[in-house]
C-alpha positions, 0 to 999 in steps of 0.5 A: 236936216239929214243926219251928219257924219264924220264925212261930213263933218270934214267937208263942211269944216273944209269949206268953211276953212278954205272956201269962206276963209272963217277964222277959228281957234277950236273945232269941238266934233261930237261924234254919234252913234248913228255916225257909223252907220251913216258913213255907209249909206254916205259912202261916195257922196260929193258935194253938190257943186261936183255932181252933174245937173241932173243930180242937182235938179233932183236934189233941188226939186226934193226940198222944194216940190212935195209931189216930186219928194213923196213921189221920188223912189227914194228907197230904190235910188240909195240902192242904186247909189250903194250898189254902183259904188259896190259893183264898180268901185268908183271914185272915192270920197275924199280921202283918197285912199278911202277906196281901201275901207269901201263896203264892198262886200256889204248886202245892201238889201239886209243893211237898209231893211234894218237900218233902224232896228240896228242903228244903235246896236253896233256899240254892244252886239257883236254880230251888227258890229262884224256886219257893218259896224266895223267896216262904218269904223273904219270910213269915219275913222279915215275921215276924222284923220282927214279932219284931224289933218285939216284943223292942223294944217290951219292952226285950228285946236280939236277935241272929240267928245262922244255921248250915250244913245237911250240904247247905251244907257238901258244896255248900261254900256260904260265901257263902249266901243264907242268910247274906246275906239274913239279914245284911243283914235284921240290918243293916236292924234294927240287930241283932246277927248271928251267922254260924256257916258258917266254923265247919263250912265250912273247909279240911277236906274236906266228907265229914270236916266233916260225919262230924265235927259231924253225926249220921250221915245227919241234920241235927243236929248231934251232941255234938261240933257242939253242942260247936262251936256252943256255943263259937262262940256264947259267944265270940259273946255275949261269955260266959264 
């Protein structure tokens, strides 16, 4: 399963709202830390149904023919991807006027060769947060308005909840702008908010917090993490 994001958090929910016509009172989006860096590798993506043949077959053939998956220069066609967007600013994911947050002037060289080695830190180094962490903000934030508008339009009750990386516990990083800015996004919605780092980021001593809640050397949380956030989210929610 690729990584979600916002953006996609709103095309799926679009199309099960109006496409499936699935009947729901409450929408609960947990936002991750990879989300931000995510919307810029997203950044004109449209659904499949949208895009031409070709791209339909090369996502087809991907999931279902290792040869052509191991073979595909993966790598190279991203770039391609990115830069046209960056080079002609085409057609915008919706919303439209996305186009005003577009990453244009990101070096796209420098994001991918340290995608990994940066995907946590935007929350607490600033020099990765004025590289591409801002601009990231600013894509989700446009739309998680669109979902926020969305669930509006259909009666439909949203609440943001926001959770530590390994990353943000070691760094002890309480008072994240992960926290903050979706805080107070929350507010500006008039949406509930649901703030799950005082869950994992305490007293204890982050080496055991993280052994504790975590997957050894991973992001995910184990059995006892689900445990945690499943606990912190029905008290939360008001359920039994």
């Amino acid at each position: 399963m690729a990584s979600y994001s916002p953006l996609f958090y709103y095309l799926k929910l679009r199309y099960l709202l109006e496409t499936t016509h699935l009947k729901m009172q409450q929408v609960l989006v947990l936002i991750d830390i990879s989300d931000i860096q995510d919307e810029i590798e997203y950044y004109g993506f449209e659904p499949l149904m949208k895009t031409p043949l070709s791209r339909r077959a090369d996502v087809f053939l991907k999931g279902h023919s290792f040869s052509y998956a191991t073979l595909r220069p993966a790598i190279k066609a991203a770039f391609q991807r990115v830069t046209a967007r960056l080079a002609h600013g085409g057609a915008s994911t919706e919303p439209a006027d996305e186009a005003a947050t577009a990453p244009r002037d990101l070096d796209v060289m420098d994001f991918f060769a340290n995608r990994r080695q940066e995907r946590a830190r935007w929350t607490f180094d600033d020099a990765v947060f004025e590289k591409w962490g801002r601009r990231g903000v600013q894509i989700a934030t446009r739309h998680l308005e669109a979902l926020t508008a969305l669930c509006a339009s259909h009666g439909v009750k949203l609440t943001l909840a926001v959770y530590p990386w390994p990353a943000q516990i070691a760094q002890r990083d309480l008072d994240s702008r992960q926290v903050r800015i979706w805080k107070e996004f929350a507010a500006a919605q008039r949406i509930d908010f649901i703030n799950l780092f005082p869950a994992f980021i305490g007293a204890d001593d982050p080496a055991s917090a993280i052994k504790r809640w975590f997957i050894d050397d991973d992001n995910h949380w184990n059995e006892a993490g689900h445990r945690q956030v499943a606990d912190r989210l029905a008290a939360a929610l008001g359920l039994p």
